[in-house]
N, C-alpha and C positions, 0 to 999 in steps of 0.2 A: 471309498474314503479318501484314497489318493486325490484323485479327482475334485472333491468339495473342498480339500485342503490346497489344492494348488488354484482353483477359483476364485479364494475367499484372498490368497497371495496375490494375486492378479490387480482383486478388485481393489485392495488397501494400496496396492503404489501407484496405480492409477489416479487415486486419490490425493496423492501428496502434488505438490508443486510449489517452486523457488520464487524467490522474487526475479530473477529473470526469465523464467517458467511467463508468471505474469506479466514482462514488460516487454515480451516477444509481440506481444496485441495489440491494439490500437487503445490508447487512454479513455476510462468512462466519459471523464472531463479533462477539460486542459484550462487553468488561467492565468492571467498576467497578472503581478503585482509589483509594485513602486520599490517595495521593501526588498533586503537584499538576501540572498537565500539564505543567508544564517537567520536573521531576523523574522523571516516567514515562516521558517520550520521550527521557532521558540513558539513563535506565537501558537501553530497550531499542533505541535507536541501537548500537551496537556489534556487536550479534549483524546487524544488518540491513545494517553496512559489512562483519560479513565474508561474507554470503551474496554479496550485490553489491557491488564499490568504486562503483560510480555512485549508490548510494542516497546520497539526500538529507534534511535533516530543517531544516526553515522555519517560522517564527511567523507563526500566522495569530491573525485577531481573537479568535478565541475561542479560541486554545490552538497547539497544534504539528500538525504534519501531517510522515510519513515518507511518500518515495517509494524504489521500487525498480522497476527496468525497464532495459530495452536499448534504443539508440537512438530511435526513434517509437516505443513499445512500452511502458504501462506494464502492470508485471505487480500490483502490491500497494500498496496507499496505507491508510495504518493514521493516522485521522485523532482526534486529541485533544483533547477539550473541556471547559473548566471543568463543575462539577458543584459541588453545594451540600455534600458533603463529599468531596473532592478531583477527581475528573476519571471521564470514561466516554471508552475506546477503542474506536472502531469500523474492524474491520478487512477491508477490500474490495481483493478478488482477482480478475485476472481470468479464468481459469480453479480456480475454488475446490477445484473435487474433485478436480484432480491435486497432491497434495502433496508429489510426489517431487522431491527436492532441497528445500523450499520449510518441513520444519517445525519447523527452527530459529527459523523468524520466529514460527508462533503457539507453539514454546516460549518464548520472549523473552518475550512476553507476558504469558502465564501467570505465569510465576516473576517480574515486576516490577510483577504487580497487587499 
């Protein structure tokens, strides 16, 4: 019993990951936009509150960062950074090639670069 309990512990934190968990990887996508990081991460914040109500969108030094994920879990962190004409998004998932349910967030993207 021991044993299936410390398995079943194993397999649940294996399971969880941060959003620097996630930006340790190389980005699904990366784009350039004109607009400036504040302005890009308005624009595609909404489509990212209504995939998930827990997603989040926070000021970082060098621009904005979107998180989205379930409890210990994050799934997508789409990070924004100044650029010398407007900003570059780079957007890291943590399962990239299943996009079911999930491509409303890189349509968001696309249509606010």
């Amino acid at each position: 019993m021991k044993l299936i309990l410390g398995a079943l512990a194993l397999a649940l934190l294996a399971g969880c990951s941060s959003p620097s968990d996630l930006m340790s990887e190389a980005p699904a996508i990366t784009v350039s936009s004109a607009k400036t990081p504040k302005a890009f991460a308005l624009c595609v914040f909404p489509a990212w509150q209504e995939h998930n109500s827990n997603a989040s969108m926070s000021e970082t030094t060098t621009g904005y960062r979107l998180v989205s994920g379930f409890a210990q879990q994050t799934d997508d962190v789409l990070d924004i950074s100044n650029a010398k004409a407007g900003s570059v998004a780079k957007l890291y998932q943590r399962v990239a090639w299943s996009q079911i349910g999930r491509g409303s967030l890189r349509d968001s993207i696309q249509k606010c670069k």
